[in-house]
N, C-alpha and C positions, 0 to 999 in steps of 0.2 A: 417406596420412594414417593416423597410429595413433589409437583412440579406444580410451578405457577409462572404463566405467559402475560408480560408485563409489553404493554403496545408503548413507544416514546415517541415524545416528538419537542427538538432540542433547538431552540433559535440557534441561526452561522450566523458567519460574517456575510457582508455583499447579498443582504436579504435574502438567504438562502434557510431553508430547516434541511435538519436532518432528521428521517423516520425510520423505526427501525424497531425490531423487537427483544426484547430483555426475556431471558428465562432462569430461572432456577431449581436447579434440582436438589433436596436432602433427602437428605438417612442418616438415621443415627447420630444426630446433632450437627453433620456437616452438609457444607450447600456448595454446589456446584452452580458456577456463572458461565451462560450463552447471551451471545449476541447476534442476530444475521436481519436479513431483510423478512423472514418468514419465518412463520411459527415452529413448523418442522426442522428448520437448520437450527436454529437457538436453541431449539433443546437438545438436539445433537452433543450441540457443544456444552450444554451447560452435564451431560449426562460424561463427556470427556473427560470433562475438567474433574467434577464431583469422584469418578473414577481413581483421576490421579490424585486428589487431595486421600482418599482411603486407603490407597499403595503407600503413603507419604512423599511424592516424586515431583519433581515439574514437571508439566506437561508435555514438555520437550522429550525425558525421558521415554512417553505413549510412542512418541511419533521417531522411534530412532535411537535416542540418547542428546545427550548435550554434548554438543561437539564447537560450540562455543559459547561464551557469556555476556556479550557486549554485541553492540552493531551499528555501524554510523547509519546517518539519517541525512534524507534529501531535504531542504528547503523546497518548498514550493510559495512560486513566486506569482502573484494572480496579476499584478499592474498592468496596464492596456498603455501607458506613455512611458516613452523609453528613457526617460528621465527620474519618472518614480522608480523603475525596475531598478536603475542601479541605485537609488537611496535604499529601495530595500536590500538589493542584495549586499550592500556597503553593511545596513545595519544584520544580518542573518552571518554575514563572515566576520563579524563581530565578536557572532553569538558562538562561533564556532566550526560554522558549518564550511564544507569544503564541495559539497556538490550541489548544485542549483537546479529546478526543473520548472520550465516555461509552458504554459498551456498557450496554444497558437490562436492570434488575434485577428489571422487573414491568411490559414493555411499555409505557412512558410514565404508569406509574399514581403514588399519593401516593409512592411512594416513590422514582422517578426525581427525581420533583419536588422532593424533598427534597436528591437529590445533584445538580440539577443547581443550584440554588442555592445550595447549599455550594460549587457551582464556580466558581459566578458570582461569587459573595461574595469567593473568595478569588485570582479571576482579575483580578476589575476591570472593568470596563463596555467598556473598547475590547476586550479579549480577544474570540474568536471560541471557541463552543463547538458540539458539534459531539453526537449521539445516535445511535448506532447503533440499530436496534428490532428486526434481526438475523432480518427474512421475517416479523414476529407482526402481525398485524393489528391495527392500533392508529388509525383513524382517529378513532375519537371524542378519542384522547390526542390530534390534533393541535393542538387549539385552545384548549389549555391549556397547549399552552406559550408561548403568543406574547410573552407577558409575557418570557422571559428571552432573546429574539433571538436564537434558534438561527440558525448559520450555514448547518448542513445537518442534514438528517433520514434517516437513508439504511436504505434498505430497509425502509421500513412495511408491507411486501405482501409475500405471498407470492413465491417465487423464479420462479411462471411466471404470477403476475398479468399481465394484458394490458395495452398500451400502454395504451387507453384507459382502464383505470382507474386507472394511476398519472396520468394527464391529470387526469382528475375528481377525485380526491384532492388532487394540486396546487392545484388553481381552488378547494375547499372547506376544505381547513385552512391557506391561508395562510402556509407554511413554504415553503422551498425541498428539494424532493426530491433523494435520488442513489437511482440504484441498487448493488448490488454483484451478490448473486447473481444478480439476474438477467440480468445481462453472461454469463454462461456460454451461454445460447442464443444465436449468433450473429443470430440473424434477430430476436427480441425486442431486443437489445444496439442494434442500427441503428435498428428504429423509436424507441427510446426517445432515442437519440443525435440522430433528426432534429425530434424533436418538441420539444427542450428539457427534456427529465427532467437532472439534472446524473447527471453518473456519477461513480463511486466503483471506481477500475480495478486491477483486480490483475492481472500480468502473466500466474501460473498459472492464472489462470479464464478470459482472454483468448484464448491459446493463445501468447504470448511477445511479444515486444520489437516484432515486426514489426506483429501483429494489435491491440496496444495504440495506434501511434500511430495507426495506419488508424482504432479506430473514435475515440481522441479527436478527432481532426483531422473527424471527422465531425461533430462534435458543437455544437448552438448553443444548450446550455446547459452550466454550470460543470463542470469536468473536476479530479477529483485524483487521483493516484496513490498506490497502497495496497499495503502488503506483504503476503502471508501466510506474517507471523515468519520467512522466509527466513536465511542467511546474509548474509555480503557482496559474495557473488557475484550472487542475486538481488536485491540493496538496489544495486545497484551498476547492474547492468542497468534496473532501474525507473528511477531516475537518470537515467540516457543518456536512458529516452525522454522525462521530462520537463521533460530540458533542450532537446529536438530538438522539443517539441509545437509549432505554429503559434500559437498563443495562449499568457499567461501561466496558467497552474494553481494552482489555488488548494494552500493548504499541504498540502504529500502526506505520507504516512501511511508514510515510511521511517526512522522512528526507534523501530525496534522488537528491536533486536540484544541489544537492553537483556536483554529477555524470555529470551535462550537463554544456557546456562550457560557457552557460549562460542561464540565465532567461527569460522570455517574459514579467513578470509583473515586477512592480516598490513597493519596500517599502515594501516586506511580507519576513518577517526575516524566518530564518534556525535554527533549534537548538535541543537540547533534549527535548525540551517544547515547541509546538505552540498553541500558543494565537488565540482565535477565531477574525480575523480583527473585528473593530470596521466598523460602517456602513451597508450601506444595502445590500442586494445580498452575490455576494460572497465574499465581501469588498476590492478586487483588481482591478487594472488598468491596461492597456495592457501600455507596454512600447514597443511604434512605433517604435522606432530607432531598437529597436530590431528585433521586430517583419520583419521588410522589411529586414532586414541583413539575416533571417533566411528563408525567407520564398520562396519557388520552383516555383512559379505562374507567374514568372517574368522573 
């Protein structure tokens, strides 16, 4: 097996990069595509993938079976004025989308409040919205938002807050919780998975495709799957596992390609709804031109 560890680094939006590592693995004329923050998880996955493309299988298959082929998609909404918010979420329910998700501009204070009813307003009453509060302590903002029916609240605690206080938090402000950061501790990640905290699952915080469906499939509270701004190699991989989870997942957080100045893969559409690629692996192709334009090794 030949493997080659490819470092990128891909202009965002809002002056931001994305860095991150590309691997691939062949044999015998087929390559296997990884993505993660580290050289060791990427080729994990790209040795996954290369696996399933030699079975002929999706990858879905490695990890379960395909237990479904389609999965709606969050909007994520970046505006800091609550007036942009609803022109974007005006133009995002447009495009299709039915659930919105806010990163917090002042911890749940007047002024979330302000954009999340600009979202509401311009989402509509069935939409589903969603508040990131990104580890800041924000209990007392819980109970003030009740009035706008957030779907999910995620991350109101710090990243190594103890099960039992995201417990207490739960029973006292009324929302439904996820975590995100703190799925990075293995051992916090399960208790919170068996207790009912929803999670909020990214595959690079997880440690990949395999330790993703382990701990959703653990889990006996709401489960979605979340990108961090990845390519379409890791939007592709999230995918698989949320099409392989044992429960339905609520709308996952894989419509984020938007964000980066361009793609690495060729031919894997964007939308409020992705389609499981047809094919084996993770059904994507690296698009070279891109890849040598972006990538720091050179």
């Amino acid at each position: 097996m030949k493997v080659e560890v490819i470092p990128i680094r891909i202009p965002m939006t809002r002056e931001r990069v994305y860095d991150a590592v590309l691997a691939t693995a062949a044999r015998a004329g087929l390559v296997g595509l990884g993505e993660a923050p580290d050289r060791e998880a990427a080729v994990a996955m790209a040795r996954l993938d290369l696996e399933a493309r030699e079975r002929g299988v999706p990858l879905a298959e490695l990890l379960g079976g395909v237990r479904r082929r389609r999965i709606a998609c969050t909007a994520l909404v970046e505006d800091a004025r609550p007036h942009a918010v609803a022109e974007s979420v005006e133009r995002l329910r447009g495009e299709g989308f039915g659930t919105f998700k806010l990163k917090a501009a002042n911890a749940g204070g007047e002024l979330d409040l302000e954009r999340l009813g600009a979202a509401r307003w311009a989402a509509g009453p069935a939409a589903a919205l969603r508040l990131d509060l990104n580890c800041r302590r924000a209990a007392n903002a819980l109970s003030t938002l009740n009035h706008l029916h957030l779907e999910l609240v995620e991350q109101p605690l710090p990243a190594d807050a103890p099960a039992a206080e995201w417990a207490a938090l739960a029973a006292a402000g009324g929302v439904t919780l996820a975590a995100d950061e703190s799925l990075a501790d293995r051992d916090l990640a399960c208790r919170l998975a068996r207790q009912g905290t929803g999670l909020a699952i990214k595959l690079a915080r997880v440690g990949g495709p395999a330790a993703a469906l382990e701990l959703a499939s653990a889990a006996t509270g709401p489960v979605t799957i979340g990108s961090a701004y990845e390519t379409g190699i890791g939007i592709a991989a999230a995918l698989h596992v949320a099409c392989a989870l044992p429960r339905e997942p609520l709308a996952c957080g894989l419509a984020t390609r938007r964000l980066l100045e361009a793609d690495v893969v060729a031919g894997f559409p964007e939308g409020p709804v992705l389609e499981l690629p047809e094919g084996p692996g993770l059904g994507v192709e690296l698009d070279w031109a891109a890849v040598e334009r972006y990538r720091v090794d050179r």
